[in-house]
C-alpha positions in Angstrom: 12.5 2.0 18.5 13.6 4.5 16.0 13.5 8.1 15.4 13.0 9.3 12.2 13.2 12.9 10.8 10.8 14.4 8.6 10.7 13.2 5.1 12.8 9.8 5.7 12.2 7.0 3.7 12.8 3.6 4.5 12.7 0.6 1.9 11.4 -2.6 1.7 13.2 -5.1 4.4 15.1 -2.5 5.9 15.8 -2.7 9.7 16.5 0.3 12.3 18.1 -1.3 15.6 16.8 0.1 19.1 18.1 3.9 19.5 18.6 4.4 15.3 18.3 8.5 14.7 17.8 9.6 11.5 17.9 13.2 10.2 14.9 14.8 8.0 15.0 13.6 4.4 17.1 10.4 4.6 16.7 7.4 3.0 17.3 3.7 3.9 18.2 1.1 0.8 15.9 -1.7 0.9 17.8 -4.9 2.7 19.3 -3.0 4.9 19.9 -2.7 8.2 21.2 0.2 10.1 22.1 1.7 13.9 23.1 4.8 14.8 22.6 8.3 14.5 22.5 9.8 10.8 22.5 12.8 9.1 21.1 13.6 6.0 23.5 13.9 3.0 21.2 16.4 1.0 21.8 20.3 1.8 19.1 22.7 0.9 
């Protein structure tokens, strides 16, 4: 499973690996896959 921040978005045929964290408002390019922990790149 995954956990994903508030406002993430994830595109088509993406793939988050077991223990994937991602921070609020991230986004995923479609074909990927990821794992780890990210942060979100935007700064409010």
């Amino acid at each position: 499973g995954a956990i994903l921040g508030e406002g993430c978005q994830l595109g088509c045929n993406s793939v988050t690996n077991p223990g994937v964290v991602l921070g609020p408002n991230s986004m995923v390019s479609p074909n990927s896959t990821i794992s780890g922990i990210h942060q979100s790149s935007k700064h409010s």
